[in-house]
Z-matrix of the N, CA and C atoms (Angstrom, degrees):
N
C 1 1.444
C 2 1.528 1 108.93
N 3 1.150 2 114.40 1 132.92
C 4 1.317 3 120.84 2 178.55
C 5 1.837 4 126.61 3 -76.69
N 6 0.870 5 138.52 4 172.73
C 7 1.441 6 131.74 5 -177.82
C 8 1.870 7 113.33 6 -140.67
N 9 2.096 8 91.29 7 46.52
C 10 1.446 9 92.24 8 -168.30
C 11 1.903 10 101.27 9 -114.78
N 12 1.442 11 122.81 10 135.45
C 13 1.661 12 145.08 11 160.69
C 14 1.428 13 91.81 12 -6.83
N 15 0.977 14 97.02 13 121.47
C 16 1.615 15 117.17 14 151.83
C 17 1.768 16 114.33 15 -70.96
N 18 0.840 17 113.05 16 154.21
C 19 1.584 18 106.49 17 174.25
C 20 1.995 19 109.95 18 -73.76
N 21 1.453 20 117.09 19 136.25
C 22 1.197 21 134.71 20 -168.74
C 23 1.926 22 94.85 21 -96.60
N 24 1.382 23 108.86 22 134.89
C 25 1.669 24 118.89 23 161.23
C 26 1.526 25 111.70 24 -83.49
N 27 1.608 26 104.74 25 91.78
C 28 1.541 27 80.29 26 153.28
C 29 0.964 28 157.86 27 3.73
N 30 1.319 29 149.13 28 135.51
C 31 2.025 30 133.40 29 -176.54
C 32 1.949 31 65.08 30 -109.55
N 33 1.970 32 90.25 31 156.62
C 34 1.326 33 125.12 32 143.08
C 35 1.781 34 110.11 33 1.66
N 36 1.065 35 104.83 34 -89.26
C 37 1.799 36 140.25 35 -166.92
C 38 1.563 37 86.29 36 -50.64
N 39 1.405 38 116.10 37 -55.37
C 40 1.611 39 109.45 38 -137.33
C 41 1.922 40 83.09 39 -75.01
N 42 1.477 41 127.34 40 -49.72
C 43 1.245 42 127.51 41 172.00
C 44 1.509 43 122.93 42 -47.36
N 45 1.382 44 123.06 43 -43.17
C 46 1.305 45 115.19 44 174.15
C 47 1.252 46 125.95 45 -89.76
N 48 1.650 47 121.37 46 7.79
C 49 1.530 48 149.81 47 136.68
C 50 1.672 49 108.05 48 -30.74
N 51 1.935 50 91.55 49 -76.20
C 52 1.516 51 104.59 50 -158.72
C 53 1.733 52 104.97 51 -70.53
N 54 1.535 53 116.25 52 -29.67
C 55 1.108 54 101.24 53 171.65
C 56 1.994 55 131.92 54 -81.17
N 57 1.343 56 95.06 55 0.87
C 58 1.414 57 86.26 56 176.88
C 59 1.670 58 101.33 57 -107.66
N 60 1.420 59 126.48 58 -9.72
C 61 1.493 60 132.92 59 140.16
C 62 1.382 61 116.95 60 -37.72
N 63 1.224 62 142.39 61 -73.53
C 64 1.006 63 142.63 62 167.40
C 65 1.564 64 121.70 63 -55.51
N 66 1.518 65 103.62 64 160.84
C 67 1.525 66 115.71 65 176.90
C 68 1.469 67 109.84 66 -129.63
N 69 1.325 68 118.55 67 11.25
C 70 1.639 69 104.70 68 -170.90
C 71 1.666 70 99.05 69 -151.14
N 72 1.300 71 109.33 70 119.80
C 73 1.093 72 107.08 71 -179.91
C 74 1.730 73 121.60 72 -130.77
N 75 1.346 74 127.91 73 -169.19
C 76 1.138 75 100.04 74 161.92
C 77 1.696 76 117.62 75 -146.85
N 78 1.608 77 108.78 76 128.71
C 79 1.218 78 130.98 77 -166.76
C 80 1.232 79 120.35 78 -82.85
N 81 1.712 80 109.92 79 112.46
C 82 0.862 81 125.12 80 -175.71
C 83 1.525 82 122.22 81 -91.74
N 84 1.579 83 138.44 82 122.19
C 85 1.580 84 149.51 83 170.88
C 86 1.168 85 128.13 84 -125.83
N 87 1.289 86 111.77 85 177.69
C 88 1.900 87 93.77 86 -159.43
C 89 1.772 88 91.00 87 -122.69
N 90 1.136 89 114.33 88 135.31
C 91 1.604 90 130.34 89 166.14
C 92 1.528 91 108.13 90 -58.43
N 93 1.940 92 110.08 91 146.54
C 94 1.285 93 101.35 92 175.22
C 95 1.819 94 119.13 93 -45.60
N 96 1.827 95 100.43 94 -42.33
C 97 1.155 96 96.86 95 175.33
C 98 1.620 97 133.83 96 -91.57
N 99 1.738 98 107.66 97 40.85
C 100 1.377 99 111.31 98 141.87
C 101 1.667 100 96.79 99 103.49
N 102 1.416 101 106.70 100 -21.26
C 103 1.380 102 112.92 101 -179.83
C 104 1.615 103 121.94 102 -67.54
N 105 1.246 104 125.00 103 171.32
C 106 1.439 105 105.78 104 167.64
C 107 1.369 106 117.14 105 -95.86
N 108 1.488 107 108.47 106 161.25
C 109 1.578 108 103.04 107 162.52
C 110 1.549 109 127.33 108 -131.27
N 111 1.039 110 119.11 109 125.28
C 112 1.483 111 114.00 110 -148.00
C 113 1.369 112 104.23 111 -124.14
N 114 1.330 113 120.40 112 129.03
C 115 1.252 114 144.66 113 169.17
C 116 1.397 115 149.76 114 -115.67
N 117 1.338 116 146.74 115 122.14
C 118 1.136 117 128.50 116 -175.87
C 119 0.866 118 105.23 117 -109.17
N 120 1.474 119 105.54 118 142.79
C 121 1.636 120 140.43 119 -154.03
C 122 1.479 121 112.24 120 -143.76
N 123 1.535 122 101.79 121 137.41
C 124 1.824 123 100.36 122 153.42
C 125 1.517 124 107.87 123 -85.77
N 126 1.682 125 85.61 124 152.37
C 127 1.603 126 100.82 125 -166.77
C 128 1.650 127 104.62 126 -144.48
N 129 1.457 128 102.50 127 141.57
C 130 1.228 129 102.41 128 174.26
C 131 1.775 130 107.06 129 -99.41
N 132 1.253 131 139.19 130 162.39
C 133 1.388 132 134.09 131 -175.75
C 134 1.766 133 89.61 132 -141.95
N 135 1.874 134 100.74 133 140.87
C 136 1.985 135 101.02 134 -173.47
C 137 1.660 136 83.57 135 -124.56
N 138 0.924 137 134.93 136 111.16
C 139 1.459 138 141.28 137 171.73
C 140 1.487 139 98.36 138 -37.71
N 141 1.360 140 93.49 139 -79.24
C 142 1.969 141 109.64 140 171.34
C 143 1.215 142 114.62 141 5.42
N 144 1.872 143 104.52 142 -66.32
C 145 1.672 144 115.71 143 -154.27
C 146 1.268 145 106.79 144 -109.62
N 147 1.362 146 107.27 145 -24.50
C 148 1.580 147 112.03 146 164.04
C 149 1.823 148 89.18 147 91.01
N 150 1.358 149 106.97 148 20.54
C 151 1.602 150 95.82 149 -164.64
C 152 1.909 151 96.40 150 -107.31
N 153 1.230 152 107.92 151 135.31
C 154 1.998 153 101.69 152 -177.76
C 155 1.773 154 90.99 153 -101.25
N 156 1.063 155 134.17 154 165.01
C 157 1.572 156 132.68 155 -147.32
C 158 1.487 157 91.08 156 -160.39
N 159 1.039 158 134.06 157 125.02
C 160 1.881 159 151.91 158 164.76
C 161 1.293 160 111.67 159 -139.57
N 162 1.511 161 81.67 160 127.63
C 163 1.667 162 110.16 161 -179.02
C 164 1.763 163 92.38 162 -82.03
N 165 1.601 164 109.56 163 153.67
C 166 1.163 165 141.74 164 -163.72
C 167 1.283 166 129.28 165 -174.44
N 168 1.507 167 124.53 166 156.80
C 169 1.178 168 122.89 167 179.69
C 170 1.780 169 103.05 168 -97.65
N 171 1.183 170 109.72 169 162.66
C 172 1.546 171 113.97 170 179.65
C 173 1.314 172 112.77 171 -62.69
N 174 1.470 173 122.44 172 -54.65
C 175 1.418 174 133.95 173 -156.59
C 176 1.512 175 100.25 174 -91.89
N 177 1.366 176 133.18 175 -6.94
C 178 1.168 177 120.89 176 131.20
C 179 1.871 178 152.51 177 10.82
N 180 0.987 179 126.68 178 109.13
C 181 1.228 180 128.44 179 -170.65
C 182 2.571 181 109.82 180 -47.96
N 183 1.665 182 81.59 181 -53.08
C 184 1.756 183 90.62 182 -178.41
C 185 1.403 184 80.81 183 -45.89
N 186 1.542 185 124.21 184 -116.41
C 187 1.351 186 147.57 185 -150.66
C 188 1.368 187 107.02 186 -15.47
N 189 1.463 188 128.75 187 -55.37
C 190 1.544 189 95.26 188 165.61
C 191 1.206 190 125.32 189 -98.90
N 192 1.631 191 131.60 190 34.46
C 193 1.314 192 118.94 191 131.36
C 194 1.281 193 129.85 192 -58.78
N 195 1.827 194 95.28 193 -46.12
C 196 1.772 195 108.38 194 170.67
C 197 1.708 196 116.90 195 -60.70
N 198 0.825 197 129.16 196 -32.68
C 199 1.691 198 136.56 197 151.60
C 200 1.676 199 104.80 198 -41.15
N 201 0.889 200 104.03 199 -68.63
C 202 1.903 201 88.58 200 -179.21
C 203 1.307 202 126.85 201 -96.53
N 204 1.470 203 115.35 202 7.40
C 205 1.212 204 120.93 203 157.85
C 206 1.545 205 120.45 204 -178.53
N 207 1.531 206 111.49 205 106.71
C 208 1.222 207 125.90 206 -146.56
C 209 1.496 208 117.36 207 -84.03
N 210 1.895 209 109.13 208 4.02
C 211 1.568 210 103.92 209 166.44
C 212 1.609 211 113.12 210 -72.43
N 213 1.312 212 96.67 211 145.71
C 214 1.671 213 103.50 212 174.45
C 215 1.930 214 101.89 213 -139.70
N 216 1.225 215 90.00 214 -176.56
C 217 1.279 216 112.57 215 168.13
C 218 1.728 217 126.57 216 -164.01
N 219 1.517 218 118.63 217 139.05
C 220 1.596 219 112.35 218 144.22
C 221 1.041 220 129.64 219 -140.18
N 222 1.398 221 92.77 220 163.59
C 223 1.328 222 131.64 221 -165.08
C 224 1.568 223 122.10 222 -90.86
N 225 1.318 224 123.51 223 88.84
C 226 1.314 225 112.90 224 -162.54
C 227 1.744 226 114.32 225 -124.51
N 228 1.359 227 123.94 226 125.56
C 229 1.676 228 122.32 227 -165.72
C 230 1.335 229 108.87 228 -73.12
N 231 1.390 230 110.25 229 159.87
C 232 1.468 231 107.50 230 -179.34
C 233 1.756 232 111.90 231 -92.05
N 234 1.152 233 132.96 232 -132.38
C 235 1.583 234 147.07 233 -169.58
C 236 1.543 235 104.37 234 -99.64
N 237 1.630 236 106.86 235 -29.82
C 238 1.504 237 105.66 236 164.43
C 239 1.815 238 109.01 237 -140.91
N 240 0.955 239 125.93 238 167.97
C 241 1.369 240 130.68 239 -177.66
C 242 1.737 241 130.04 240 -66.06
N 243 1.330 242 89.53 241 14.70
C 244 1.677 243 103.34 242 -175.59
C 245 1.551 244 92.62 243 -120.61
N 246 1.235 245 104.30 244 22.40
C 247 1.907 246 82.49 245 -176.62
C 248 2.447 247 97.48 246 -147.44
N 249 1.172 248 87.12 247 150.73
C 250 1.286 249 85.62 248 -160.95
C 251 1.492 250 121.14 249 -154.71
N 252 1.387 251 136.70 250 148.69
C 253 1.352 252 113.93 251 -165.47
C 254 1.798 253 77.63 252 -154.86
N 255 1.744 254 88.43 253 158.81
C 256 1.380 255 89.60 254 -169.34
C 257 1.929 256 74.61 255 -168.57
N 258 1.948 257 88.53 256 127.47
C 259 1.097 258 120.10 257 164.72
C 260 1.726 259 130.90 258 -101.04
N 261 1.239 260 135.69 259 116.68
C 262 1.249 261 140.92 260 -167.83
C 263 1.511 262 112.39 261 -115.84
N 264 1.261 263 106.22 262 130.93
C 265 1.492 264 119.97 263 178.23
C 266 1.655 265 133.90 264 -154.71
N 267 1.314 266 111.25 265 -157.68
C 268 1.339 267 110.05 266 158.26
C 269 1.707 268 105.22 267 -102.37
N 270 0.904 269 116.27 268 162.44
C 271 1.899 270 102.85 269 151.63
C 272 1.536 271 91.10 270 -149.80
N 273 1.706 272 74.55 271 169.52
C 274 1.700 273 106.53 272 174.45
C 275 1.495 274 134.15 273 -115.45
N 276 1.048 275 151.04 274 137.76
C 277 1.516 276 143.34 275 166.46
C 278 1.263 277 92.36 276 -73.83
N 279 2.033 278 103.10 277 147.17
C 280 1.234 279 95.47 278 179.50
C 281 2.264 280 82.32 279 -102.39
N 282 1.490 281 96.09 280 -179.74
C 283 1.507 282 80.45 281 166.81
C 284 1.661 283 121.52 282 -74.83
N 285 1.468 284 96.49 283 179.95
C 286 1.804 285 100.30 284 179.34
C 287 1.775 286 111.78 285 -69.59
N 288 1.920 287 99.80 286 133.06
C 289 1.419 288 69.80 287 171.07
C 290 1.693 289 128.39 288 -99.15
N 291 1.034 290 102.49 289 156.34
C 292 2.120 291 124.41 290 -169.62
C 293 1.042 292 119.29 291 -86.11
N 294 1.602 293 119.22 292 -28.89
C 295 1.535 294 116.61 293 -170.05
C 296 1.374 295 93.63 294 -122.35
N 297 1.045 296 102.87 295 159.99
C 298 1.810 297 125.41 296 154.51
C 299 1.798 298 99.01 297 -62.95
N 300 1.742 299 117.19 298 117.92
C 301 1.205 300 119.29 299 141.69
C 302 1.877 301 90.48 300 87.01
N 303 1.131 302 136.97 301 16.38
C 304 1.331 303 152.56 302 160.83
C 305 1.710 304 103.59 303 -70.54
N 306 1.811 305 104.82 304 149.59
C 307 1.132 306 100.65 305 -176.73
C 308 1.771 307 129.32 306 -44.90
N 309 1.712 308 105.00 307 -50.57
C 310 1.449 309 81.13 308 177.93
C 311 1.441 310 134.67 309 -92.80
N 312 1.493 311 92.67 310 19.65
C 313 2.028 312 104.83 311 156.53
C 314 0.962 313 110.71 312 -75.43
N 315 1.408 314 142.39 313 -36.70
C 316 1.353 315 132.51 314 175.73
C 317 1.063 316 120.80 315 -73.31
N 318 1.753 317 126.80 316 -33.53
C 319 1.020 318 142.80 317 169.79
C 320 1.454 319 111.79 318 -59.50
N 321 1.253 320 112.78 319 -43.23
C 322 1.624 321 113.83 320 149.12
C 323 1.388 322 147.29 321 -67.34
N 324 0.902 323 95.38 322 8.00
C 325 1.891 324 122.29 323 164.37
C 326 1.366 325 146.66 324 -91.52
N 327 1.806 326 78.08 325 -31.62
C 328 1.502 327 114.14 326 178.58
C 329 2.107 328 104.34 327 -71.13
N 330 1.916 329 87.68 328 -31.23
C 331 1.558 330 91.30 329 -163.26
C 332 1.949 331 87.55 330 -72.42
N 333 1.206 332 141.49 331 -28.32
C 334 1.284 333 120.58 332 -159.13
C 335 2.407 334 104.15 333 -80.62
N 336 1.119 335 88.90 334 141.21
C 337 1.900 336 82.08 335 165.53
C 338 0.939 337 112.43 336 -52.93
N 339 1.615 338 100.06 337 143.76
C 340 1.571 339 102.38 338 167.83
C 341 1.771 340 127.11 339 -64.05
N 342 1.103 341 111.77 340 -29.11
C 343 1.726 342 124.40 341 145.79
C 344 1.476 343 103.68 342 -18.84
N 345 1.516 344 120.28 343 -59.30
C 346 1.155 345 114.29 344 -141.55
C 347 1.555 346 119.74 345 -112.22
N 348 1.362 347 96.78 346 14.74
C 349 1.863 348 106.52 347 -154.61
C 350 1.351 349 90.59 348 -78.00
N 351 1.533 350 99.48 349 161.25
C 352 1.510 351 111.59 350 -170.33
C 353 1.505 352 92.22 351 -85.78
N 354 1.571 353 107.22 352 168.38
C 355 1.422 354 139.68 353 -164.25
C 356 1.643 355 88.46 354 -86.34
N 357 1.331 356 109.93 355 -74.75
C 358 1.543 357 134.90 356 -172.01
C 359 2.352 358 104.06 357 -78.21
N 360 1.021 359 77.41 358 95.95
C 361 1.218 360 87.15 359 162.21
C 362 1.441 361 142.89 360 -47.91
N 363 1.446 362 93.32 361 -47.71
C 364 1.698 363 123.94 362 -175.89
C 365 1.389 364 110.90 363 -72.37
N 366 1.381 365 105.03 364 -57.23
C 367 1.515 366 113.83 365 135.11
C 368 1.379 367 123.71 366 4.60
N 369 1.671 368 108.07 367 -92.02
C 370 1.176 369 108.30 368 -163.32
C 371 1.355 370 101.20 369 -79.65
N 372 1.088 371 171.75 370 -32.71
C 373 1.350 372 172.21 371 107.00
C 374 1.409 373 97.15 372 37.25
N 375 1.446 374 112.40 373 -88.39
C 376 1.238 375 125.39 374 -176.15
C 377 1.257 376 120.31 375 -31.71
N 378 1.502 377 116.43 376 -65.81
C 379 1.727 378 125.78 377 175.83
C 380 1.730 379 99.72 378 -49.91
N 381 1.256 380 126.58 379 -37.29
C 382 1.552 381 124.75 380 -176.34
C 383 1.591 382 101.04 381 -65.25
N 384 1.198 383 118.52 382 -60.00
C 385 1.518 384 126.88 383 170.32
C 386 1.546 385 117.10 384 -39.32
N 387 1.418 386 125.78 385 -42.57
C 388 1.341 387 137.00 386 -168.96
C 389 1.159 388 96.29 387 -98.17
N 390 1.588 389 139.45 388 -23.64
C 391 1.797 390 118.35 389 152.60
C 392 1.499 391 112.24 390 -78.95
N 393 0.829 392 103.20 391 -3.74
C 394 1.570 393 87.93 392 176.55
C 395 1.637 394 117.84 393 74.36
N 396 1.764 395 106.67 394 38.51
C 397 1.527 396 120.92 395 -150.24
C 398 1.824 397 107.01 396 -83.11
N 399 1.091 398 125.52 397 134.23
C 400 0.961 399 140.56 398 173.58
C 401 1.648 400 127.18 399 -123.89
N 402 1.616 401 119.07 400 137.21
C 403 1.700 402 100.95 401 -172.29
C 404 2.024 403 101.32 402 -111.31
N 405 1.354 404 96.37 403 118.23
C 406 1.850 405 96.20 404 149.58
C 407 1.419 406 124.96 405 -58.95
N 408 1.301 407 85.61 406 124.00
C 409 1.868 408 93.42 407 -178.60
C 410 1.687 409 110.85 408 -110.45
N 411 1.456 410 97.17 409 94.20
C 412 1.369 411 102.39 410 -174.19
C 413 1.456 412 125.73 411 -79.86
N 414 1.289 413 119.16 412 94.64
C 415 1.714 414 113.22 413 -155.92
C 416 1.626 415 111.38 414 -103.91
N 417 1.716 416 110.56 415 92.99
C 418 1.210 417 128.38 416 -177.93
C 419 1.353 418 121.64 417 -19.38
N 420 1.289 419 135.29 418 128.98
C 421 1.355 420 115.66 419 154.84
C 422 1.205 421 116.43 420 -122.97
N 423 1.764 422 109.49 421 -2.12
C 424 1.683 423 112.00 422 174.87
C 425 1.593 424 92.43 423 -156.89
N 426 1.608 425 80.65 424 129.15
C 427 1.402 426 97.34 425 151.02
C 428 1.083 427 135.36 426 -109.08
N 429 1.324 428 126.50 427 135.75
C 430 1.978 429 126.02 428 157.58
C 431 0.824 430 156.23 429 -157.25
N 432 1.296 431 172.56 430 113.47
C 433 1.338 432 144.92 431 -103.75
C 434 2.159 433 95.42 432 169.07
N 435 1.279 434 70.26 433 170.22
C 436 1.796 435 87.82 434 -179.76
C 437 1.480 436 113.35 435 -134.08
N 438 1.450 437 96.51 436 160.67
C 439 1.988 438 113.14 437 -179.45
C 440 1.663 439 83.59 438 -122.49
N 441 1.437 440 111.38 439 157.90
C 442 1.139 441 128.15 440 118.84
C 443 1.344 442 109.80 441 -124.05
N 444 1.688 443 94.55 442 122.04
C 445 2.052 444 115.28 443 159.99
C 446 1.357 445 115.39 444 -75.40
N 447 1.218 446 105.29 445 111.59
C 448 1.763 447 110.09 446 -178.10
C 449 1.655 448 105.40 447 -84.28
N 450 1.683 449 100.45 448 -16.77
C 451 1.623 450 94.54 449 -168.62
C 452 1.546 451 107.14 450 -93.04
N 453 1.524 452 121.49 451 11.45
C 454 1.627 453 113.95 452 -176.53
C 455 1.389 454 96.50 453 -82.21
């Protein structure tokens, strides 16, 4: 018999920690035919709203899974590979955005780091407009995930 950690449940805190730690997760949707479809994605996570937010293109595979059926999930790793958090919900597409500097252009701005924001604004608007960019609004209703502590 061995004398090795069982895997530990997360509390609340310790999950909505690791997910706003991280930036890359992976999003889980269901195929017309029932299957899953799984993706990795950058993701933003708002403790606040409990809502995780991914930028996307419209014509996209997610968005019309989320069109005919709006449960999702992600899947996001911890600091080492024994640790893991995973958010479950409904989500939403927001629509495409049309204008330069329109709600979900800004809302799409919010998704890039602040490290990384563009210089030119107008700029980025436009290229969002010319993908045809849209954000999933993934609005938690369970969280959970596991540790194993090797050092207890």
């Amino acid at each position: 018999m061995t004398n090795t950690p069982g895997p530990r449940a997360l509390t609340d805190g310790e999950l909505s920690a690791l997910l706003a730690e991280q930036r890359f997760g992976t999003l889980a949707t269901q195929k017309r035919n029932g299957r899953p479809h799984l993706a990795t994605v950058a993701y933003r996570w708002d403790p606040e709203t409990r809502i995780v937010r991914v930028s996307t293109t419209a014509d996209r595979a997610k968005p019309k899974h989320l069109g005919r059926n709006a449960h999702a999930a992600i899947h996001v790793q911890g600091p080492d590979v024994w640790t893991f958090a995973v958010a479950e919900g409904a989500a939403e597409v927001s629509p495409v955005t049309t204008d330069p500097g329109d709600e979900v252009g800004r809302e799409l701005l919010t998704l890039v780091p602040a490290d990384a924001r563009p210089d030119d604004l107008a700029e980025f608007w436009e290229q969002q407009i010319a993908e045809r960019r849209v954000v999933i609004r993934l609005k938690a209703d369970r969280l959970y995930g596991t540790a194993l502590d090797f050092s207890s």
